[in-house]
C-alpha positions in Angstrom: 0.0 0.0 0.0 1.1 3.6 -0.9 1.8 5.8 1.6 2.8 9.8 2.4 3.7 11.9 5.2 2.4 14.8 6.6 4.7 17.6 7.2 4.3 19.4 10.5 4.1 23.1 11.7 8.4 24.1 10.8 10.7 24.5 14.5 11.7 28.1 15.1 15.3 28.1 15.9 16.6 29.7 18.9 18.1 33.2 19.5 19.9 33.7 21.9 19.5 37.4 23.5 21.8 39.1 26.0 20.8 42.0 28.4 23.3 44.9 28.7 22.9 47.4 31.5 24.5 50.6 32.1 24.5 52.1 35.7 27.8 54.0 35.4 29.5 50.4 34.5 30.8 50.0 30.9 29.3 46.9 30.9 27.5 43.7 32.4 26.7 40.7 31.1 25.1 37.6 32.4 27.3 35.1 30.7 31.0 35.4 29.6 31.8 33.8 26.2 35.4 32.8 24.5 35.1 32.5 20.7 35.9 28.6 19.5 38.5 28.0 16.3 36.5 24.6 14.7 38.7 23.2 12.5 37.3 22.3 9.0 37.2 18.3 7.8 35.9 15.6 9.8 32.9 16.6 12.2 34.4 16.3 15.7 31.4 15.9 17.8 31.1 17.1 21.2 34.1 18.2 23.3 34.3 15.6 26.7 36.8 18.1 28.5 34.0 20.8 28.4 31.4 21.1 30.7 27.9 19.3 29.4 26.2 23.2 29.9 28.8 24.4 27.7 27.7 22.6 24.4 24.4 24.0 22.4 21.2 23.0 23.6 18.2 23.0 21.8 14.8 21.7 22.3 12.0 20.4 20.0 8.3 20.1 21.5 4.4 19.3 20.3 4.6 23.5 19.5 7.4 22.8 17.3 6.3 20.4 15.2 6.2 17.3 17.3 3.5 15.0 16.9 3.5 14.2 21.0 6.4 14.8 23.7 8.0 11.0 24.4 10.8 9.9 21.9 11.0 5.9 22.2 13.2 5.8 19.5 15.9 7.6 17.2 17.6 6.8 14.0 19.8 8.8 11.3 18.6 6.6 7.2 21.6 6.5 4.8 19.9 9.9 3.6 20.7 12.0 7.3 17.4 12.3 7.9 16.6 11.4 11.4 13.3 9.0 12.2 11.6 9.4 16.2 9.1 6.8 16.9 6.6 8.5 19.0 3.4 7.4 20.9 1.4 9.6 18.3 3.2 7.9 15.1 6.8 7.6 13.4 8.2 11.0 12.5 11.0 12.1 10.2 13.1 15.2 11.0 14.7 17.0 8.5 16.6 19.6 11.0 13.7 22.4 10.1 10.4 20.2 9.7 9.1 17.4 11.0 6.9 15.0 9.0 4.6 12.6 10.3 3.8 8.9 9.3 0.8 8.0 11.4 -2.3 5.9 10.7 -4.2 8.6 8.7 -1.8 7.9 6.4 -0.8 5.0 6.4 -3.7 2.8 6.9 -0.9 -0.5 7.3 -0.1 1.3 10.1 -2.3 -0.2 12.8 -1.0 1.4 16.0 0.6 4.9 16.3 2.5 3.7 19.2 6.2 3.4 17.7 8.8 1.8 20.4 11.5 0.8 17.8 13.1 1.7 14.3 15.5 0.2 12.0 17.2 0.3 8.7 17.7 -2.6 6.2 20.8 -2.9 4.2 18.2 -1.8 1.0 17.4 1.3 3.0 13.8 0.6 4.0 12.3 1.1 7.1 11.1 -1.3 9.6 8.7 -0.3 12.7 8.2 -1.7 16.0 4.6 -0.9 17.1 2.6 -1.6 20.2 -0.1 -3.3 19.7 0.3 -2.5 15.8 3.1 -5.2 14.8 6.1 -4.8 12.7 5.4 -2.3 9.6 7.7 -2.1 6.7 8.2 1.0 4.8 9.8 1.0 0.7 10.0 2.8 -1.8 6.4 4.7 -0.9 5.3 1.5 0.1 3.8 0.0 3.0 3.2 -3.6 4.9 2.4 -5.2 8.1 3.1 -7.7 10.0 1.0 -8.6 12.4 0.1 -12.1 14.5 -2.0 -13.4 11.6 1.0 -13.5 9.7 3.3 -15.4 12.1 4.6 -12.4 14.6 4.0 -13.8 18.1 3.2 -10.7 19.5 2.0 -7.2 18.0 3.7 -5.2 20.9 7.3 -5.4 19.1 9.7 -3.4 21.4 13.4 -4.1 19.9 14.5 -4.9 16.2 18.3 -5.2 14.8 19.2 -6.9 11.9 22.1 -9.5 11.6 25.4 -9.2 9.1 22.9 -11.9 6.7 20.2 -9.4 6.7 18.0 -11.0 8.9 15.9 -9.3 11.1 15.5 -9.9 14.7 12.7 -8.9 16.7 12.3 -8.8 20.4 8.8 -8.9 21.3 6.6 -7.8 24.6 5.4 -11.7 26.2 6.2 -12.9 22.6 9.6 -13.9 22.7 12.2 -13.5 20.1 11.8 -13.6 16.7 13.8 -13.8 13.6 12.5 -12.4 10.1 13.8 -14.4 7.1 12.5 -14.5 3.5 8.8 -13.7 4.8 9.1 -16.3 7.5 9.0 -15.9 11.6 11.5 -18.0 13.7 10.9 -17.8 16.8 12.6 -18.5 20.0 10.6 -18.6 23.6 11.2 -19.8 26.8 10.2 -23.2 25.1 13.4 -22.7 23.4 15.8 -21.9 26.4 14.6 -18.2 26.1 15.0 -16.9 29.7 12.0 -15.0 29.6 9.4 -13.9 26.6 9.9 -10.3 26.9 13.0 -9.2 24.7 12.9 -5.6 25.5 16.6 -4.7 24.2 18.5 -6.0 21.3 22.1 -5.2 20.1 24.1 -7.1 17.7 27.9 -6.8 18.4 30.9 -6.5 16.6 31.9 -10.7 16.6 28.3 -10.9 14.7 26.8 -11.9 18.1 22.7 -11.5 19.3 22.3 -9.9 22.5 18.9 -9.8 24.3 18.1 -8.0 27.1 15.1 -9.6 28.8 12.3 -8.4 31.1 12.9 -10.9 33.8 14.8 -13.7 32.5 18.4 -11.4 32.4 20.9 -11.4 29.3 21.1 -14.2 27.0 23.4 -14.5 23.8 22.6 -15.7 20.7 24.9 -17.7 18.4 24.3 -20.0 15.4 21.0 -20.5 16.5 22.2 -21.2 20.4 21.2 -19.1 23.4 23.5 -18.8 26.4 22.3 -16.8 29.5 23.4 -14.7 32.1 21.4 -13.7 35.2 22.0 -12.5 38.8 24.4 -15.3 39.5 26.8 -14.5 36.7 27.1 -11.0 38.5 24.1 -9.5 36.0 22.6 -7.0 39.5 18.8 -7.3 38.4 17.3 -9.9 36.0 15.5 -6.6 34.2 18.1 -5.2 31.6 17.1 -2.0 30.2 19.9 -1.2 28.0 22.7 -2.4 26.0 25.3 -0.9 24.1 28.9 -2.1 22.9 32.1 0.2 23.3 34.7 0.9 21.2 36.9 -1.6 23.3 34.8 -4.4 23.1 33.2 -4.3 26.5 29.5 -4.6 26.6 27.7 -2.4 29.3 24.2 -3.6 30.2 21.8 -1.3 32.0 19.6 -3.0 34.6 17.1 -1.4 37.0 20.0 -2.2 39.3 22.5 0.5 37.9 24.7 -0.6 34.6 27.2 -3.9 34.8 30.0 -4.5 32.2 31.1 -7.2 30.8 34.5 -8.0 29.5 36.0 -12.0 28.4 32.0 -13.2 29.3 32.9 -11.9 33.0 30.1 -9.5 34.7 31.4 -6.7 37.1 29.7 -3.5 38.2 30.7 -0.2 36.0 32.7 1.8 38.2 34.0 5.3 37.6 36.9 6.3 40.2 36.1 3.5 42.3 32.2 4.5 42.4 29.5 2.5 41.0 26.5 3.6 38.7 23.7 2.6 40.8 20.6 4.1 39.0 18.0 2.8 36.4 19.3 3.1 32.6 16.9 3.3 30.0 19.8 4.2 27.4 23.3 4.5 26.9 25.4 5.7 23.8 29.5 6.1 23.4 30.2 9.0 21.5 33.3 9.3 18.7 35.1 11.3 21.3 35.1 8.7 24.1 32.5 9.8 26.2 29.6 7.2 27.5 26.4 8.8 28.0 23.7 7.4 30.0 19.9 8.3 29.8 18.3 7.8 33.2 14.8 7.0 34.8 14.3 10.4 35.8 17.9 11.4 36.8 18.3 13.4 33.1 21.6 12.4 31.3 24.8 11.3 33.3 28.3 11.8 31.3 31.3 9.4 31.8 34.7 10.4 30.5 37.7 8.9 31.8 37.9 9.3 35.8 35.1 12.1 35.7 31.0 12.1 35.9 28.9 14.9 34.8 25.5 14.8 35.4 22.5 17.4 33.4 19.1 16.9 34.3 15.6 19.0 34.7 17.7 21.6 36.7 20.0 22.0 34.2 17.8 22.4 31.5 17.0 19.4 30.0 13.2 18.8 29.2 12.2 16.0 31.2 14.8 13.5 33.2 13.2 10.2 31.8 15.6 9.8 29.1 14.5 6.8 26.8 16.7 7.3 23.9 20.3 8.2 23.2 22.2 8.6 19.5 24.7 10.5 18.2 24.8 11.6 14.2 27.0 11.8 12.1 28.1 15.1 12.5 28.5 14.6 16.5 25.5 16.0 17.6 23.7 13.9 20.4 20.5 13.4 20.3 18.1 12.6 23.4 14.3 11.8 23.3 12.8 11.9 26.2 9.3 10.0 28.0 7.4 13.7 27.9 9.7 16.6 27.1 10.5 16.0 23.5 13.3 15.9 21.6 16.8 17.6 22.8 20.3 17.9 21.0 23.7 18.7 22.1 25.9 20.1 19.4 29.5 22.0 19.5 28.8 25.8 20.2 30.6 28.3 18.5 31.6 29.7 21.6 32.2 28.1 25.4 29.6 29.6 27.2 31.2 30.0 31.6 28.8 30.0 34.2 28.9 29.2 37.9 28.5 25.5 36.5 31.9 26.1 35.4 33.7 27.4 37.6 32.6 31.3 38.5 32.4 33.1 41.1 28.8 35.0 39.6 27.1 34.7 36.6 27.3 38.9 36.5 30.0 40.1 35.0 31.6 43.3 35.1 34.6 43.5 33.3 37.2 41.2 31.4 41.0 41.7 30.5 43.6 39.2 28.8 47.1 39.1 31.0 50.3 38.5 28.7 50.1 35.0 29.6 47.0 34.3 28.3 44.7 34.1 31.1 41.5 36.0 31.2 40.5 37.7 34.4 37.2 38.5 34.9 35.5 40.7 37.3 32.1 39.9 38.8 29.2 41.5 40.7 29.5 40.4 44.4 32.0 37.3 43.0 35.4 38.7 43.3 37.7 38.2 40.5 38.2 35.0 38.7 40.9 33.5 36.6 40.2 31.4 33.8 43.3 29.4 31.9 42.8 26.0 29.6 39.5 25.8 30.9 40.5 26.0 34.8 38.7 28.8 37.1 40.2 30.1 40.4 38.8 33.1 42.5 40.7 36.1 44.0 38.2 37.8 47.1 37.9 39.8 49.7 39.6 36.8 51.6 42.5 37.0 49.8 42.8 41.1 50.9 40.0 42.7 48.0 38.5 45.6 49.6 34.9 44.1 48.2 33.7 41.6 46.0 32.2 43.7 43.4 35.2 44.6 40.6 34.0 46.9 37.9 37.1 47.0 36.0 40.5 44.7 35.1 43.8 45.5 33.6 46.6 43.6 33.3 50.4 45.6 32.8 53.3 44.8 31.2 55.1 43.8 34.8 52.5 41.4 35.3 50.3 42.7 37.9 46.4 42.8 37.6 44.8 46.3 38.5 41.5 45.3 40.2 38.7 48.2 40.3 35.9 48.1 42.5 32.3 49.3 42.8 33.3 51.7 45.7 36.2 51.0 47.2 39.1 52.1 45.3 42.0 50.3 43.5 43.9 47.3 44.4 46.7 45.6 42.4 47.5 41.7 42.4 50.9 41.0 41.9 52.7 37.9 42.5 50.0 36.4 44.9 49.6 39.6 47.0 46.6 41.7 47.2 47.9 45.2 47.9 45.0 48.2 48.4 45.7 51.7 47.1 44.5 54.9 49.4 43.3 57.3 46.8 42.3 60.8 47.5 38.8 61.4 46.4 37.0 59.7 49.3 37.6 55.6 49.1 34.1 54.5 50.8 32.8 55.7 47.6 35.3 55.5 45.0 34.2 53.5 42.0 36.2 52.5 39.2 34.9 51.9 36.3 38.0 52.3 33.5 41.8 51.3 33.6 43.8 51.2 31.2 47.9 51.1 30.7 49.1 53.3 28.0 52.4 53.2 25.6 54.5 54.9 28.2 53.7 52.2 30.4 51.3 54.8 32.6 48.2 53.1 34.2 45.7 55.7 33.8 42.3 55.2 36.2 38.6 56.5 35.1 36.3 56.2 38.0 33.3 58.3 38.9 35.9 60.7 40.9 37.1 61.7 37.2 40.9 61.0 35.9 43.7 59.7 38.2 47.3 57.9 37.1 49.1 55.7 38.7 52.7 57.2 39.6 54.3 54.6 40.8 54.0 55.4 44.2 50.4 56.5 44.8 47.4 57.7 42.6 47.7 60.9 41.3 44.5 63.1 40.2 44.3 64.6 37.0 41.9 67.6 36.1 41.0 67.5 32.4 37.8 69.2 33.4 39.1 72.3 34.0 36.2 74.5 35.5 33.9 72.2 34.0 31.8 70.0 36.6 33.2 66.6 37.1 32.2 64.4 35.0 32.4 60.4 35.9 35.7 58.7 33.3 33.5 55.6 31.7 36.1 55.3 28.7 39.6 55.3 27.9 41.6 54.3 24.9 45.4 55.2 23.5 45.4 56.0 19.7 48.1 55.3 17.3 49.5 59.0 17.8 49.8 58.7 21.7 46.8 60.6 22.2 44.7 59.7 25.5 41.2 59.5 24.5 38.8 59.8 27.6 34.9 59.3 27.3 32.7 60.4 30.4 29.2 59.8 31.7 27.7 63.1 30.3 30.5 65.4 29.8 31.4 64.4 26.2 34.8 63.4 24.9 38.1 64.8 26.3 41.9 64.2 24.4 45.2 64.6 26.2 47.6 65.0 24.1 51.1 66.2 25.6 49.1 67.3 29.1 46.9 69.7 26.8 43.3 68.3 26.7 40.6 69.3 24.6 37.2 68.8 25.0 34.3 67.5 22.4 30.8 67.8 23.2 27.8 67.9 21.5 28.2 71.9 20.8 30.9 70.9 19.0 29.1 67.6 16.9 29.7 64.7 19.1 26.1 63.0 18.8 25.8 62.3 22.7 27.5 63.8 25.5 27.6 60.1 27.1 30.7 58.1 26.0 30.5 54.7 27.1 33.6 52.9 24.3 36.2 53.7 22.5 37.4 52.6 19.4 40.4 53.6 16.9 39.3 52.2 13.2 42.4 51.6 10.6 42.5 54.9 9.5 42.8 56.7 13.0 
């Protein structure tokens, strides 16, 4: 029977919006990001030494297109389109639209209920259903397979095909099943089957059948022979809920008793660091970079790479913590359907995104500078300052001598040392450890800094909302560029290419030094605002 799909209402991608406030700060943003240099070629996939809340996240729901919110089931066809099965029919995502197979049209399709999906080696599709059978989809046409034709059950909940082509099918109180040149083999607990539901099915890299059962433990099939193992081969709980084959050859089997391993037909618990991974797993997937991800019964997604464990759930951001379904494309992405919140992905960002789940002090940030080793320091509202280097965060606050944990401005000089600014309590310098405060004398209880910069001659110059100081090398020095002109608060300050010190203020227009004269630009004189909050020197000065 002929069939079509029914396309969807189209996702809206995501924009990404930050909030910039001025309060005589230059600037304050709620996350700090670092620009990322992806190298062309092969598609990487996602990065295991970052953070899991540093990748992209996006999120695809009923308003976006979705058919209903719980993924069972994901696949990437020979084409790169990606197939959910769904409890509201089988659905194919094209990274904008989703189109939807369900039984209004395709009237084969007896249940819209899809637990599994699967590609033959002639690229047609092959659908698990509950209560619906097995449907095949080729070529724009359709056919079922149901009991009457020799299925032994019509709730099919696993499928993988064989290196001969053959498909297996693991049923719900059915058994196992083998699909052959129109014919059903099947294998029960008449046939040494441990137990009738085969809920998980993996084929392994030796050509091997695995089968997870609903009761009866893991059994193996090969040539036609089943071997089991259960509780008293080490399997934890006779329920296994997952199974999925690493790169090394060990196969890790979720249970409702945490995930075991098995290496050499041995069974051990999965450890990481000497601790064991205790939870219910519904899903696990390896992805090309090393990492093993595990979808849990309502923990969200636990990350294991090498020695360390990252976990992302609800509180994170994910849309529900009943993860049923884990795969990773070939570009890298992973994917993750959920019981009730959709569809996720994970993908490489374009820039690392650092948070508090990373590291910071605060998620407000005040001011940023680069030192001449390469290290960012970053200045945060109520945080202190915090150092970030190859990904590593450490803090500098009032308990390491800051007058206050507010810092409005940054700069690094050529000796090394790290100017701190704060939001009303002068100027402090970090040098070789030591925290070392500066008296200044406008009043310090209410001295804000909000500009620093070191010019050409080596000079640290100061903007704060007491006006202009410098930095003598002894103590702060104040400069008048105002004249008789009411103080104006220094937001601003750049060096041009002739020496010139360019000084912006919070509503007293534009000042230059040049050789101690200063002149001053306002909007009398055609500067379009009085308020000058940046600097800038383009290439032609």
């Amino acid at each position: 029977m002929s069939w079509v799909v029914k396309e969807t209402a189209s996702s809206v991608q995501n924009a990404e919006q930050f909030t910039t406030m001025r309060n005589t700060f230059r600037l304050c943003t709620l996350l700090f990001y670092i620009s990322l240099s992806a190298p062309c070629g092969r598609a990487q996939g996602l990065d295991p030494a970052k953070s899991i809340s540093q990748y992209s996240h996006q999120v695809w729901q009923t308003k976006d297109g979705l058919p209903q919110n719980s993924v069972n089931a994901i696949i990437q066809d020979r084409s790169g389109y990606l197939w959910l099965g769904t409890q509201e029919g089988l659905v194919r995502f094209d990274g904008v639209r989703f189109y939807v197979v369900d039984k209004k049209h395709v009237p084969d399709l007896e249940s819209n209920y899809v637990w599994a999906i699967a590609e033959g080696s002639d690229s047609s599709l092959w659908i698990g259903t509950r209560g619906g059978g097995l449907l095949h989809l080729k070529g724009g046409k359709s056919r079922a397979y149901t009991t009457r034709d020799g299925l032994p059950s019509d709730i099919v909940v696993s499928l993988a095909f064989d290196s001969h082509d053959n498909l297996w099918i693991g049923t719900h109180e059915g058994g196992l099943t083998c699909f052959t040149a129109g014919d059903f083999r099947t294998y029960s607990t008449a046939e040494g089957l441990p137990s009738n539901t085969a809920q998980v099915l993996l084929r392994d890299s030796k050509e091997r059948i695995w089968i997870g059962t609903g009761g009866g433990g893991l059994s193996c099939m090969v040539d036609g022979a089943l071997s089991t193992f259960n509780r008293k081969q080490g399997l934890g709980s006779d329920i296994v809920t997952a199974l999925h084959e690493t790169r090394q050859g060990l196969l890790l089997i979720g249970t409702t008793d945490g995930v075991r391993v098995m290496k050499d037909g041995r069974i051990t618990p999965f450890t990481v660091a000497g601790r064991k991974l205790a939870e219910v797993v519904l899903s696990i997937q390896e992805d090309r970079n090393g990492a093993i991800w595990f979808g849990m019964a309502g923990g969200g997604l636990v990350r294991v790479w090498k020695d360390r464990v990252d976990r992302f759930g609800t509180k994170e951001g994910l849309s529900d913590g009943l993860v049923r379904a884990l795969f990773e494309d070939r570009e890298g992405n992973l994917w993750i359907g959920t019981y009730g919140g959709g569809l996720n992905r994970f993908s490489e960002a374009r820039f690392d995104s650092y948070t508090r789940s990373e590291g910071l002090s605060h998620d407000f940030i005040l001011s940023i500078c680069e030192d001449g080793q390469g290290a960012m320091w970053i200045g945060t509202y109520e945080g202190g300052l915090n150092r970030l280097k190859n990904g590593s965060i450490t803090q500098v606050t009032t308990r390491d001598g800051l007058p206050m944990n507010t810092i409005t401005s940054v700069c690094s000089d050529r000796s090394g040392a790290i100017w701190i600014g704060t939001n009303g309590k002068g100027l402090a310098r970090l040098k070789e450890g030591r925290v070392t405060s500066y008296a200044s004398p406008n009043d310090q209880n209410d001295h804000a800094v909000l500009c620093m910069l070191q010019d050409s001659r080596g000079q640290v110059w100061i903007g704060s909302n007491k006006g202009l100081s410098r930095w003598t090398g002894e103590f702060l020095e104040t400069v008048n560029v105002f004249g008789d002109l009411p103080l104006s608060p220094v937001v601003a300050l750049a060096e041009s290419r002739a020496g010139h010190l360019w000084i912006g203020t919070d509503g007293g227009g534009l000042v230059r030094l040049k050789n101690g004269e200063r002149t001053l630009l306002t909007r009398r004189d055609g500067l379009a605002n009085d308020f000058v909050i940046s600097l800038y020197e383009d290439g032609e000065g």
